[in-house]
Structure formats: structure tokens, C-alpha cells
Biopython code that builds the backbone (N, CA, C, O; Angstrom):
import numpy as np
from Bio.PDB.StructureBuilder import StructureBuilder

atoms = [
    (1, "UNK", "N", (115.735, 86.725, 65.122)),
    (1, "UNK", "CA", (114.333, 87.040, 64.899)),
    (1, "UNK", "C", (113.451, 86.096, 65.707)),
    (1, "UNK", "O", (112.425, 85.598, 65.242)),
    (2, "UNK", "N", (113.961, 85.846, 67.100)),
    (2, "UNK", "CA", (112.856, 85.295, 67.799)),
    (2, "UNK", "C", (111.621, 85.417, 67.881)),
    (2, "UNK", "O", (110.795, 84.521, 68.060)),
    (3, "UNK", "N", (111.430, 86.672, 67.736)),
    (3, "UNK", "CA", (109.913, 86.976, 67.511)),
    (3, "UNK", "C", (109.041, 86.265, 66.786)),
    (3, "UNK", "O", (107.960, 85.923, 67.266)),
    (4, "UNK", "N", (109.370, 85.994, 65.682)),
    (4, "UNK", "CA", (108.737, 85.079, 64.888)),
    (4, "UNK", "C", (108.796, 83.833, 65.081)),
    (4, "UNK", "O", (108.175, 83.509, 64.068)),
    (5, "UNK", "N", (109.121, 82.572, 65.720)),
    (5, "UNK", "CA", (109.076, 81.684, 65.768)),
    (5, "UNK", "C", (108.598, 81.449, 67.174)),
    (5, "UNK", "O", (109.324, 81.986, 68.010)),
    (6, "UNK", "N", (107.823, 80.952, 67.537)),
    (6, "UNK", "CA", (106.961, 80.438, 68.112)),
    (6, "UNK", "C", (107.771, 78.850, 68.603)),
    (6, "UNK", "O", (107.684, 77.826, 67.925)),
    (7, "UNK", "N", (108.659, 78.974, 70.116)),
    (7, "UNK", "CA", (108.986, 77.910, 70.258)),
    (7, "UNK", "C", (108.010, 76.651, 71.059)),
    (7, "UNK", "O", (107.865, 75.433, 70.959)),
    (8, "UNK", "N", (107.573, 77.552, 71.728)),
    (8, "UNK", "CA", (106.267, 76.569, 72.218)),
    (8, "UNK", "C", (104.858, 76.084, 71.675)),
    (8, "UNK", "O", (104.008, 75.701, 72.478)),
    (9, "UNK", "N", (104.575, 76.105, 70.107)),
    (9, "UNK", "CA", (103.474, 75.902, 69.702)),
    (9, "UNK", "C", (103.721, 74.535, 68.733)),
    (9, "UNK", "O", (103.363, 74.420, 67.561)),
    (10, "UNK", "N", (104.334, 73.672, 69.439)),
    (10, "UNK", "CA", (104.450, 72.317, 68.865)),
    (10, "UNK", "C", (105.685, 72.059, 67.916)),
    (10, "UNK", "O", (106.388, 72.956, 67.451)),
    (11, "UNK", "N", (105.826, 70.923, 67.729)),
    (11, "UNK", "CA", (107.058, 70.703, 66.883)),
    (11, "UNK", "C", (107.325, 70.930, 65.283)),
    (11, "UNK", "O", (106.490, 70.811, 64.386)),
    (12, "UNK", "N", (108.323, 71.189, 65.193)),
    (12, "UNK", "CA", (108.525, 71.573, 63.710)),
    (12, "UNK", "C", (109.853, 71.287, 63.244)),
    (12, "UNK", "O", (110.672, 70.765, 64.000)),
    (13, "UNK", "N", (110.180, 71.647, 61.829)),
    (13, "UNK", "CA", (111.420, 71.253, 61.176)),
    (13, "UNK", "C", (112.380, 72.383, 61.542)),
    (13, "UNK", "O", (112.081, 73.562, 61.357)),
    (14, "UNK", "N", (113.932, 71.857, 62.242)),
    (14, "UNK", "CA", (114.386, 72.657, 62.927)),
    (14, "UNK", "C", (114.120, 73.118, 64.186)),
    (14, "UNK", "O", (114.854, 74.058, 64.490)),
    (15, "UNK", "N", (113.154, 72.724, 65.224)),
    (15, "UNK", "CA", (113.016, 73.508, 66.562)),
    (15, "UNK", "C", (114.108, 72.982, 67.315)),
    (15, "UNK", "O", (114.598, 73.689, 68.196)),
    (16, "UNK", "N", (114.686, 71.512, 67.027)),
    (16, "UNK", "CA", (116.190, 71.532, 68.139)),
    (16, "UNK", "C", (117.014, 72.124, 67.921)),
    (16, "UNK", "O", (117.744, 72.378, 68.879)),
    (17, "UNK", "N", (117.422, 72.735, 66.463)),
    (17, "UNK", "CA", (118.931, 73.430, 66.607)),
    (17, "UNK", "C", (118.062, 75.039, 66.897)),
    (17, "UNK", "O", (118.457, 76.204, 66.830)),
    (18, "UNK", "N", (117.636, 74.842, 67.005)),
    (18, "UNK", "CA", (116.976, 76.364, 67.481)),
    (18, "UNK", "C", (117.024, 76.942, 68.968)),
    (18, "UNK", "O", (117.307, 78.073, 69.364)),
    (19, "UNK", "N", (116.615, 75.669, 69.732)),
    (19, "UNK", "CA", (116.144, 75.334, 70.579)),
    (19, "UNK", "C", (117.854, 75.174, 71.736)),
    (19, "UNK", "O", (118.054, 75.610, 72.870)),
    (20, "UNK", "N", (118.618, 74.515, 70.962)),
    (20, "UNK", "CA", (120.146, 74.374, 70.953)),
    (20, "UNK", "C", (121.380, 75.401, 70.614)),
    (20, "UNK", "O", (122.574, 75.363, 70.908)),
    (21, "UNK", "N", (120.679, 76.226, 69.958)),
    (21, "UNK", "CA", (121.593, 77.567, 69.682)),
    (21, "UNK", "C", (121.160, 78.910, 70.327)),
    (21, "UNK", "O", (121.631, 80.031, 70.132)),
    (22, "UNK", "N", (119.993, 78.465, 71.267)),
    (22, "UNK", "CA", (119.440, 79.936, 71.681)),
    (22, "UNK", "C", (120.790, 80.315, 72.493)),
    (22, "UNK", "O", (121.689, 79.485, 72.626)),
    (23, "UNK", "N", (120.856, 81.363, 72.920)),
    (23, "UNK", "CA", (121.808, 82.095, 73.753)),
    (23, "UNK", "C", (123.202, 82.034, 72.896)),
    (23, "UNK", "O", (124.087, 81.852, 73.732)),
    (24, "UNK", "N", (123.625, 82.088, 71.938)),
    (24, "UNK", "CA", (124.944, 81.560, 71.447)),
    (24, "UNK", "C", (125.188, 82.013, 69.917)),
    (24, "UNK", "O", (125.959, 81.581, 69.059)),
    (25, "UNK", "N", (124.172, 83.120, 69.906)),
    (25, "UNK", "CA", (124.013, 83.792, 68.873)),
    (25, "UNK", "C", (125.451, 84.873, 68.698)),
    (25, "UNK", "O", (126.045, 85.548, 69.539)),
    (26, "UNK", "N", (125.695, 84.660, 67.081)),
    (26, "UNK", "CA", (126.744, 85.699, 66.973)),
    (26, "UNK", "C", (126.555, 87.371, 66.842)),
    (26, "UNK", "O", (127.148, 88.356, 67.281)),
    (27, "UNK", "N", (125.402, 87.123, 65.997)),
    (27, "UNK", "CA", (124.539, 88.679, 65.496)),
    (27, "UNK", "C", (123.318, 88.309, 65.994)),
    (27, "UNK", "O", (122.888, 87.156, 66.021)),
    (28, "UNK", "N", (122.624, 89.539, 66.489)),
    (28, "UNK", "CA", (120.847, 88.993, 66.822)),
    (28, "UNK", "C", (120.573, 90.417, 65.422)),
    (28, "UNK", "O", (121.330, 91.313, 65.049)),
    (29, "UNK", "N", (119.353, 90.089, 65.044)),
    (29, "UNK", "CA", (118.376, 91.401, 64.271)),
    (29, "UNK", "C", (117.799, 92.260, 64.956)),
    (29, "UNK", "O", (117.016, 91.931, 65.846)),
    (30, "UNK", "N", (118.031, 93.310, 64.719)),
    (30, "UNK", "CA", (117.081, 94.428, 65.616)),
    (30, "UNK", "C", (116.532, 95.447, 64.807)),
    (30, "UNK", "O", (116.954, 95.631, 63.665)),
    (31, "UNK", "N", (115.588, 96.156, 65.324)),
    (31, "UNK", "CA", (114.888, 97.000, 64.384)),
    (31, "UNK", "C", (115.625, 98.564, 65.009)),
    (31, "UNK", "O", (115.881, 98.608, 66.212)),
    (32, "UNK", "N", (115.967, 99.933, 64.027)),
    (32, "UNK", "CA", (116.073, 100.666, 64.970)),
    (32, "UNK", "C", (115.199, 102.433, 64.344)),
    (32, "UNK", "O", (114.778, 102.674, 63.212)),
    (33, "UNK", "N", (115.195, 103.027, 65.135)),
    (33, "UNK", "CA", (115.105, 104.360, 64.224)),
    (33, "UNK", "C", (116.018, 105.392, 64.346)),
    (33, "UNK", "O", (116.535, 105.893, 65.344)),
    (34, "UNK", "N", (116.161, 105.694, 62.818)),
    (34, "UNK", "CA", (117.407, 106.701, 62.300)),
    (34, "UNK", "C", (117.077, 108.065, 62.537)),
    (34, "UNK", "O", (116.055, 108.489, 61.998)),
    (35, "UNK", "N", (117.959, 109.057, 63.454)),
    (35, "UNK", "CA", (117.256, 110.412, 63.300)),
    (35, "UNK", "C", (118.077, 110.729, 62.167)),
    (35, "UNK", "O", (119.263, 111.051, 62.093)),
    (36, "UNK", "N", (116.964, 110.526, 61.086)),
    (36, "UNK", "CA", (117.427, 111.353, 59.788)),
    (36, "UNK", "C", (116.032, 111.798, 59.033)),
    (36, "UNK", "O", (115.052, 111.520, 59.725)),
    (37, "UNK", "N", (115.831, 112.187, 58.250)),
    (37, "UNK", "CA", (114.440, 112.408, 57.759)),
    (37, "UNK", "C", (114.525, 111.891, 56.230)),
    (37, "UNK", "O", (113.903, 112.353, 55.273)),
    (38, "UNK", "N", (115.189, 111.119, 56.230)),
    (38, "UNK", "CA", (115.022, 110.014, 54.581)),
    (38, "UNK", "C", (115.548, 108.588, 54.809)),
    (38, "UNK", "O", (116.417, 108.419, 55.664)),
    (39, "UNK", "N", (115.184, 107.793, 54.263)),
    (39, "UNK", "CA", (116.038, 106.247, 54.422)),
    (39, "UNK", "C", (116.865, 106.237, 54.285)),
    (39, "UNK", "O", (117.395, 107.191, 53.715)),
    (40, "UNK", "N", (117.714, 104.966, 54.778)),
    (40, "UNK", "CA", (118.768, 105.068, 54.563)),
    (40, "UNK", "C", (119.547, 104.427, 53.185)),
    (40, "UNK", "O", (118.712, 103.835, 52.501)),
    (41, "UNK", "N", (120.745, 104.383, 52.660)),
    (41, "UNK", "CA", (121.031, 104.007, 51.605)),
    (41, "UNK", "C", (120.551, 102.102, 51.556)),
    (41, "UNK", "O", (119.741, 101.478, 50.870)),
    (42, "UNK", "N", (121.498, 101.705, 52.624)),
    (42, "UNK", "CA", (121.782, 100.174, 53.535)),
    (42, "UNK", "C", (122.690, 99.679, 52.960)),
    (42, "UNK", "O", (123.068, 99.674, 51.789)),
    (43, "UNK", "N", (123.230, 99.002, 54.410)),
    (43, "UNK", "CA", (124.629, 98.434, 54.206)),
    (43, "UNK", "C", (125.646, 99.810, 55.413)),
    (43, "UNK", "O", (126.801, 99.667, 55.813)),
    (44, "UNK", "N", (124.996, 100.643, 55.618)),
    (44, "UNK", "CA", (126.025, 101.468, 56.428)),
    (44, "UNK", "C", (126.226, 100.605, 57.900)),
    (44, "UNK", "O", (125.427, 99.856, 58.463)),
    (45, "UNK", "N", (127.837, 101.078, 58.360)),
    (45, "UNK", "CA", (128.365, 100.725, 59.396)),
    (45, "UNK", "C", (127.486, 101.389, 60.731)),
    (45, "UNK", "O", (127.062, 102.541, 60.826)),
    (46, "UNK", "N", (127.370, 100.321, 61.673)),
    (46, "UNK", "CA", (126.554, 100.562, 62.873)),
    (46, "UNK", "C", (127.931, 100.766, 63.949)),
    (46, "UNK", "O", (128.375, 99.657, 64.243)),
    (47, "UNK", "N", (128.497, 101.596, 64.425)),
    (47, "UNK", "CA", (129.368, 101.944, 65.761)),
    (47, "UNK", "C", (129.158, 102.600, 66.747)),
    (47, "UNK", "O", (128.225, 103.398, 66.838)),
    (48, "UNK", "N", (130.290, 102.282, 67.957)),
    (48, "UNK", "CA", (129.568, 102.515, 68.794)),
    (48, "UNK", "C", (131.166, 102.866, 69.814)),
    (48, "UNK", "O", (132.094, 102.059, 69.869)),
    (49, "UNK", "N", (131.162, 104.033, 70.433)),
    (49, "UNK", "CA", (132.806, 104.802, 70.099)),
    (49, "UNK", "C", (133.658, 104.133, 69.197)),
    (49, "UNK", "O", (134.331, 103.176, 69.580)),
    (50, "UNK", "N", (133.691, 104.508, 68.134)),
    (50, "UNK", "CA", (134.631, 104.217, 66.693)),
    (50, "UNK", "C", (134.600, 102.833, 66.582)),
    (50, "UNK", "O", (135.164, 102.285, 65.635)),
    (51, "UNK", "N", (133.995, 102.185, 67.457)),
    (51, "UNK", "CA", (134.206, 99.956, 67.059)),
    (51, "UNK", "C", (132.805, 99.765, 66.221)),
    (51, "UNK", "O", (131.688, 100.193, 66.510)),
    (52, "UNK", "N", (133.218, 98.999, 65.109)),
    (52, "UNK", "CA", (131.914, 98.927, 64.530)),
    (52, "UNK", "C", (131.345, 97.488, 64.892)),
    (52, "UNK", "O", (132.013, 96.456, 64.951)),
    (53, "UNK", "N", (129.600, 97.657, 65.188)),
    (53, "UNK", "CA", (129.260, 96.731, 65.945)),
    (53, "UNK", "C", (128.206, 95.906, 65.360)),
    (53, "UNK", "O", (127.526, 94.979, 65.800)),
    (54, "UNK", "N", (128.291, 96.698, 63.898)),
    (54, "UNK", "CA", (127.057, 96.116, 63.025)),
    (54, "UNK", "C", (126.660, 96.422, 61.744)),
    (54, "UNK", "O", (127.377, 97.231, 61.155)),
    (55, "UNK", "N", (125.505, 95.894, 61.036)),
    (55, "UNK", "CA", (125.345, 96.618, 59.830)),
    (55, "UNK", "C", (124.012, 97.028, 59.500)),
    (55, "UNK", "O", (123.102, 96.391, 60.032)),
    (56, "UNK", "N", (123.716, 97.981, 58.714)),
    (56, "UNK", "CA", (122.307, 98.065, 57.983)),
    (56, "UNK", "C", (121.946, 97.313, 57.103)),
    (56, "UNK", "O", (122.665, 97.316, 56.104)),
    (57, "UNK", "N", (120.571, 96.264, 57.092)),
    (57, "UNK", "CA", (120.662, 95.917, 56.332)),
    (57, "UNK", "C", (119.934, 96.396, 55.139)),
    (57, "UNK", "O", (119.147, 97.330, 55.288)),
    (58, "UNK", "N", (120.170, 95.653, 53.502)),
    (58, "UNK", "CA", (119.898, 96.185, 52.554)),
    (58, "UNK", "C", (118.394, 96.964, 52.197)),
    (58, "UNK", "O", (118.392, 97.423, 51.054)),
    (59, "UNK", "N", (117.477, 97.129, 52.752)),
    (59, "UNK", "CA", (116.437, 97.684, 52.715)),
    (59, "UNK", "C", (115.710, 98.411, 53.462)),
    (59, "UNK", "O", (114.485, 98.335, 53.555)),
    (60, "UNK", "N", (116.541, 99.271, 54.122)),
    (60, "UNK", "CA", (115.855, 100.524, 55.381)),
    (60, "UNK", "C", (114.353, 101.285, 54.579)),
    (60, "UNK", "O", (113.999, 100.833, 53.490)),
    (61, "UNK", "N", (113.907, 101.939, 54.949)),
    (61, "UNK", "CA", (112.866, 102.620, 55.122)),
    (61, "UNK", "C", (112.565, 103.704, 55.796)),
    (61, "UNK", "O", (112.854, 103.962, 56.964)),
    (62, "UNK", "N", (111.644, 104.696, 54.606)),
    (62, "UNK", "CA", (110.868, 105.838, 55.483)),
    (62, "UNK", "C", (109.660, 105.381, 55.974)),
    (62, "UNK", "O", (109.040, 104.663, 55.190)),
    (63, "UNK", "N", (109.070, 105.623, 57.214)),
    (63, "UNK", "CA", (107.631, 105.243, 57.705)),
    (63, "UNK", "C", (106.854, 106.250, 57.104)),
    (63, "UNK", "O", (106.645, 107.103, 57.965)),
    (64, "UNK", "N", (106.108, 106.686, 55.594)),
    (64, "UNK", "CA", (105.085, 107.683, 56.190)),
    (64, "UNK", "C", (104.084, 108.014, 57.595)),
    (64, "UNK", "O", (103.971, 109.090, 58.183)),
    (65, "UNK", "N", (103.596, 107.055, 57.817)),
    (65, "UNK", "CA", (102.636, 106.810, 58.567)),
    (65, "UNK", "C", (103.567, 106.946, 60.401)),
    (65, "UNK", "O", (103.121, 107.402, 61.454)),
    (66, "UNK", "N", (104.430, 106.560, 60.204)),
    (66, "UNK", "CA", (105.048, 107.278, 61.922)),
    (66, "UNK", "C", (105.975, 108.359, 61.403)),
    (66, "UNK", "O", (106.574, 108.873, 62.347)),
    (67, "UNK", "N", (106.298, 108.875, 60.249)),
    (67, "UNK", "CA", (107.288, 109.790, 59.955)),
    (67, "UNK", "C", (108.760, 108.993, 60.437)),
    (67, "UNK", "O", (109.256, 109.578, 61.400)),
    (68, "UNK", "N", (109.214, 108.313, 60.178)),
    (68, "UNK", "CA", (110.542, 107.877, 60.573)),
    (68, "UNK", "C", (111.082, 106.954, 60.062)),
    (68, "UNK", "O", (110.571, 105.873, 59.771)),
    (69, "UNK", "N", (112.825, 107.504, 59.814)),
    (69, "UNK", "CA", (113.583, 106.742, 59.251)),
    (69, "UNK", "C", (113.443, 105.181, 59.995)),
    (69, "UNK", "O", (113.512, 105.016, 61.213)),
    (70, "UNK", "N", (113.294, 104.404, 59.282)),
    (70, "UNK", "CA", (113.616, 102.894, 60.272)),
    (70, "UNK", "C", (114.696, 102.035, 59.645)),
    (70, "UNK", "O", (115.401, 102.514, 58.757)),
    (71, "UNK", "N", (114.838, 100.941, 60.013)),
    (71, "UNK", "CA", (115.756, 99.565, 59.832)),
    (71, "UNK", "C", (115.998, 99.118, 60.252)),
    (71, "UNK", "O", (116.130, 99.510, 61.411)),
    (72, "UNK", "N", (116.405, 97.662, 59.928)),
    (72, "UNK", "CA", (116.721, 96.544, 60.453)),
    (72, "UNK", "C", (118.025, 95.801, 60.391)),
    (72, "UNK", "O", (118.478, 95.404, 59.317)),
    (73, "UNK", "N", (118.379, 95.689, 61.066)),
    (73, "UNK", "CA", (120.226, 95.770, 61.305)),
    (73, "UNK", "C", (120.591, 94.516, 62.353)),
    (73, "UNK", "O", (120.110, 94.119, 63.415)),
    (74, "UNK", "N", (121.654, 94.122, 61.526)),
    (74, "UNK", "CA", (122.456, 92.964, 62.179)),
    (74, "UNK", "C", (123.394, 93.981, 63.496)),
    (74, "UNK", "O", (123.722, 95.163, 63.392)),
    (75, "UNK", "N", (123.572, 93.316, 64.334)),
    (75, "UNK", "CA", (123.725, 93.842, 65.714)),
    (75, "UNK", "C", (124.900, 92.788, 66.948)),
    (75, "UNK", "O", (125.073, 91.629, 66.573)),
    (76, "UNK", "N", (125.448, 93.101, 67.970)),
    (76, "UNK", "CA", (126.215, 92.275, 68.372)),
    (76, "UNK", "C", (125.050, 91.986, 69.309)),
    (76, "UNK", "O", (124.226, 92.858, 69.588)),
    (77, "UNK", "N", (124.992, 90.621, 69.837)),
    (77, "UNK", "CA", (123.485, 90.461, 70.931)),
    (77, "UNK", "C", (123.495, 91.333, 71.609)),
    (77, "UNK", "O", (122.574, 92.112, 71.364)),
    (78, "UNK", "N", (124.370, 91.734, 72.718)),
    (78, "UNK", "CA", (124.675, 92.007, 73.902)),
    (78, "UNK", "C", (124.077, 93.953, 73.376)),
    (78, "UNK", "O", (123.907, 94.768, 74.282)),
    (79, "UNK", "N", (123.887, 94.299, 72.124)),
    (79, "UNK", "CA", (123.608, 95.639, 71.732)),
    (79, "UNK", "C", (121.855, 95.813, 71.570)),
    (79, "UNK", "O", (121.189, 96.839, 71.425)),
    (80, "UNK", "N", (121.573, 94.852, 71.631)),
    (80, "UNK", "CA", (119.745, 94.603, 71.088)),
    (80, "UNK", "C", (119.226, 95.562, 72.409)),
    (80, "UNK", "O", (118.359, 96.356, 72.044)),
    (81, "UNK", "N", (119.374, 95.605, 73.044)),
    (81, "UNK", "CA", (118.593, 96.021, 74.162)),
    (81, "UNK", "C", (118.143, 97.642, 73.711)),
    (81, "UNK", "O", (118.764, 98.578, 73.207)),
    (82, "UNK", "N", (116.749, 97.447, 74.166)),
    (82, "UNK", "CA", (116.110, 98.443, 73.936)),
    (82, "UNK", "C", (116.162, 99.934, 74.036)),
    (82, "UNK", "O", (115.996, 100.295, 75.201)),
    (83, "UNK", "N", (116.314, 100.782, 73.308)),
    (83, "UNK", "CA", (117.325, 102.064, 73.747)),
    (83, "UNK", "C", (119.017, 102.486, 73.821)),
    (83, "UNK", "O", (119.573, 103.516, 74.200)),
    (84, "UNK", "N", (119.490, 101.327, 73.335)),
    (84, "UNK", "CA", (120.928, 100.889, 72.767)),
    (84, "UNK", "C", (121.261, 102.463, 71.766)),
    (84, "UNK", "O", (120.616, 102.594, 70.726)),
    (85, "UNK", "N", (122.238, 103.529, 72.155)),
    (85, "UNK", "CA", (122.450, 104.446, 71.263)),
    (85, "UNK", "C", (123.213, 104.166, 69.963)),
    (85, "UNK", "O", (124.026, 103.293, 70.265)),
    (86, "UNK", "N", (123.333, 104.422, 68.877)),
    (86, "UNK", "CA", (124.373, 104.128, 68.043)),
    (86, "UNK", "C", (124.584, 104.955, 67.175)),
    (86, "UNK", "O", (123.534, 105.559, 66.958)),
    (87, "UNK", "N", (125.708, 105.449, 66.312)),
    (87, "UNK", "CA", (126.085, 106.314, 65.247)),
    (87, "UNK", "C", (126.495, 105.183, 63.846)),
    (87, "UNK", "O", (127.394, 104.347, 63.756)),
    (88, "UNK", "N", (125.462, 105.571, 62.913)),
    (88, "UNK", "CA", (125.736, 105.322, 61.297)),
    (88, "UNK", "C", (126.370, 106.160, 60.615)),
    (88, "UNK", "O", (126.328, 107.386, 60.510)),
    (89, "UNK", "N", (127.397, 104.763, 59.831)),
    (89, "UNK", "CA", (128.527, 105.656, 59.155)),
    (89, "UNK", "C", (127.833, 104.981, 57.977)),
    (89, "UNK", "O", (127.582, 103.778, 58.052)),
    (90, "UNK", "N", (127.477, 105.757, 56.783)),
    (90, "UNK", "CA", (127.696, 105.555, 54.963)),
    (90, "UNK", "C", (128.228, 106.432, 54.527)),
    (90, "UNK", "O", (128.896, 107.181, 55.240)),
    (91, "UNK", "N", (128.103, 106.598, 53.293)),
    (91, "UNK", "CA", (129.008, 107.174, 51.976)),
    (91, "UNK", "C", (128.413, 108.710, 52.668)),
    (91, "UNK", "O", (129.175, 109.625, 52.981)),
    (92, "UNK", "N", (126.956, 108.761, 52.817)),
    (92, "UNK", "CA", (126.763, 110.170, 52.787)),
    (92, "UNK", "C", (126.760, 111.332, 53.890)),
    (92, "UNK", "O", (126.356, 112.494, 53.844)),
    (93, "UNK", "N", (127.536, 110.358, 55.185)),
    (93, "UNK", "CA", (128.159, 110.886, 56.778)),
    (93, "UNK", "C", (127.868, 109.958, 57.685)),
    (93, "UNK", "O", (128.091, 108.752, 57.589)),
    (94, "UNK", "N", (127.280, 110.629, 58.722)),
    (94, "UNK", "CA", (126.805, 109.827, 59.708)),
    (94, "UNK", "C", (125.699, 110.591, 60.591)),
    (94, "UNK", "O", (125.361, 111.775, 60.577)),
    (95, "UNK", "N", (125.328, 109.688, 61.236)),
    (95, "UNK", "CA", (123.874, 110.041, 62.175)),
    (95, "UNK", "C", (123.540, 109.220, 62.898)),
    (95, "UNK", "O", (123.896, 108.068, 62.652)),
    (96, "UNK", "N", (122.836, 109.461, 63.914)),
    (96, "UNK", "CA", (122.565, 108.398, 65.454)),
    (96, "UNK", "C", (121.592, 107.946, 64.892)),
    (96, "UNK", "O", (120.955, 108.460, 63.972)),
    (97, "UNK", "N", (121.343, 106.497, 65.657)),
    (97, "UNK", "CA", (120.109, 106.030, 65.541)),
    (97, "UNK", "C", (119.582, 105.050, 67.242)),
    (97, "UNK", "O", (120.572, 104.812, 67.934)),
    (98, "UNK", "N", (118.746, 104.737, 67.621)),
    (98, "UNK", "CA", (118.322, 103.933, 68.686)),
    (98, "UNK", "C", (117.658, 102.694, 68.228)),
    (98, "UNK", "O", (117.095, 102.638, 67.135)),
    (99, "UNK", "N", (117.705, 101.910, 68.876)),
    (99, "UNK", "CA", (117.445, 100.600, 69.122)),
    (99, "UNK", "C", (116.288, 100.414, 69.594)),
    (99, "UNK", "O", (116.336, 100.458, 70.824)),
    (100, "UNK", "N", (114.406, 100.069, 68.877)),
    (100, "UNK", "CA", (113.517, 100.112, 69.006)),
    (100, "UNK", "C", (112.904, 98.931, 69.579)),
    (100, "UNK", "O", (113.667, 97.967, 69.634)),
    (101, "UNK", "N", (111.837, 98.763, 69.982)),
    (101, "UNK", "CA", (111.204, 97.395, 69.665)),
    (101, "UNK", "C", (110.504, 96.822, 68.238)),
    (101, "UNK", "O", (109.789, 97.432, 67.443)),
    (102, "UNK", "N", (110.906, 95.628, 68.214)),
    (102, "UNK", "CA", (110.774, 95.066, 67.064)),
    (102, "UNK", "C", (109.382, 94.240, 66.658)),
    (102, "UNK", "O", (109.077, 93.493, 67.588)),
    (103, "UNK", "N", (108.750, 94.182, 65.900)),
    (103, "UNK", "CA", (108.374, 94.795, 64.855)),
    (103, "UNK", "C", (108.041, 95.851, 65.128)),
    (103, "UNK", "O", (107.268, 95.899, 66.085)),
    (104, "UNK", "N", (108.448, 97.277, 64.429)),
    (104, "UNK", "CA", (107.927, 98.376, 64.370)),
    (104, "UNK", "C", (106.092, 98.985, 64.159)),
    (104, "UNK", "O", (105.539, 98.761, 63.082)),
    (105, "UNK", "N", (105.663, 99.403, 64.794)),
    (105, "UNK", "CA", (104.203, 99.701, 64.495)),
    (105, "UNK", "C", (103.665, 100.728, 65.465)),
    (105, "UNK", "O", (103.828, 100.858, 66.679)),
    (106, "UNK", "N", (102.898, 101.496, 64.475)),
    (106, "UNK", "CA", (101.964, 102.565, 65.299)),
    (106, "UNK", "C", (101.348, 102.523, 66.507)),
    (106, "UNK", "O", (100.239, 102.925, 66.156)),
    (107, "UNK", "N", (101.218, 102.255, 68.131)),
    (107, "UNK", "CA", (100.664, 102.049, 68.957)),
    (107, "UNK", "C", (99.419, 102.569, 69.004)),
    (107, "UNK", "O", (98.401, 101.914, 69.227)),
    (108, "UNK", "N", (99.492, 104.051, 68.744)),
    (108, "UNK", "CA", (98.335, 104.824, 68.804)),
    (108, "UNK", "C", (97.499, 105.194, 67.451)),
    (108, "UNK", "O", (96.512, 105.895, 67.224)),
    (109, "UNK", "N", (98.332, 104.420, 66.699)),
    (109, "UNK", "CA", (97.066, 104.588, 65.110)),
    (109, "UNK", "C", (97.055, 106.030, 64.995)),
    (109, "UNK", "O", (96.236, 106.643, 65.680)),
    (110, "UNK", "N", (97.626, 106.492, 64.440)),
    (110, "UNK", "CA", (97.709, 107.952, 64.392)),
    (110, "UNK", "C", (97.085, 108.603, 63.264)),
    (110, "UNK", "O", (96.556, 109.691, 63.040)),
    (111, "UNK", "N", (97.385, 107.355, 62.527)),
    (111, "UNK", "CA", (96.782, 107.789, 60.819)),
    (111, "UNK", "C", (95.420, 107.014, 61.008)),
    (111, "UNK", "O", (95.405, 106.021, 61.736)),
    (112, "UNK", "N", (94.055, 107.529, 60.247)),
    (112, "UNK", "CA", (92.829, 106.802, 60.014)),
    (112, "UNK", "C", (92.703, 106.411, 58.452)),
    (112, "UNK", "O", (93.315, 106.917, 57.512)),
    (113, "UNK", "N", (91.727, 105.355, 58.426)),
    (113, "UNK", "CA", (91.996, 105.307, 57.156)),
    (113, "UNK", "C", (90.608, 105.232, 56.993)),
    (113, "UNK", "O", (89.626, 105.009, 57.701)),
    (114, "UNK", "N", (90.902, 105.546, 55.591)),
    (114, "UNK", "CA", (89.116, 105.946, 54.956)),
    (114, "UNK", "C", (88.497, 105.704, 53.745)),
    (114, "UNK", "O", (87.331, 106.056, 53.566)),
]
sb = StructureBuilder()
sb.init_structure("model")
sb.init_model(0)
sb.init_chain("A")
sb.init_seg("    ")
for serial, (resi, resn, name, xyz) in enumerate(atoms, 1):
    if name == "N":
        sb.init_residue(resn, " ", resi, " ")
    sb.init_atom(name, np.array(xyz, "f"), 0.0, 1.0, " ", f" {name:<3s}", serial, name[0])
structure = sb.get_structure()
């Protein structure tokens, strides 16, 4: 979750092993969207021809507001890249999903609010 930490905005508790473990990551987090039209359970297997390469984690989501399944999933690094295809396996089958940019959000504000 690089995104969130801010390595250049001064020192803090933890910025050397941070700072010391970049690149050497076992799992990175990625956000992705599920073509499915409901959330997902979480916890389903992320693969990628039959090797599984990851997981869902416990709290996926429907977007009302973009219409789309989303989540956030532990990932092998080298899979983060943007547009990364993948097939989810749970209890209730399976279904593709892609590899988004992270944090997820409306670009074009689609919804108004009032």
C-alpha cells in the first residue's frame, strides 16, 4: 500500500524498514474489478492458468455509485500491474476480474449529489 505512505514528507516511526524493504515485497495489495454484478463472498482464490497467485481479501464490495464489483486482494508483485487479467475461484464458481488502479474512484463523478 505504497500509496499511502508518503516517503518523502519527513521522518517518521518506521520509514527505514520501509525504506529498506521496498522492492522485496512478497505480496503487494491491489485493488481490482470483478465482472460479476454482486460482491464478492472474500477470501476466494486469485489464479492465473490454474497457479494460484493470490487472495481476496475479507471485505470486497459492490460500488453503487460506479456499478461494480470491486476488491482488494493480496497479489504476487510482479501481478499488480495495471490491467493484469485474472480468474476467481470461491465456493460459488468462478469469474475474471482485472487489476485496477488503486484507490478506486469515480473520475467523471457520474453520480450528483443533492
Amino acid at each position: 500500500m505504497g500509496w499511502s505512505v508518503h516517503l518523502k514528507k519527513g521522518d517518521f516511526r518506521g520509514k527505514e524498514a520501509l525504506v529498506a524493504a521496498k522492492g522485496k515485497e512478497r505480496f503487494k495489495l491491489a485493488g481490482i474489478e470483478v465482472d460479476l454484478d454482486r460482491a464478492l463472498a472474500g477470501g476466494e482464490k486469485l489464479m492465473i492458468d490454474g497457479k494460484e497467485v493470490g487472495r481476496v481479501h475479507d471485505k470486497p464490495a459492490w460500488s453503487h455509485r460506479l456499478n461494480k464489483s470491486l476488491a482488494i486482494v493480496r497479489l504476487d508483485p510482479e501481478l499488480t500491474v495495471i490491467g493484469t487479467r485474472l480468474e476467481v475461484a470461491g465456493e460459488d464458481g468462478t469469474c475474471t476480474a482485472t487489476v485496477v488502479k488503486f484507490p478506486v474512484y469515480d473520475t467523471e463523478k457520474t453520480r450528483t449529489h443533492q
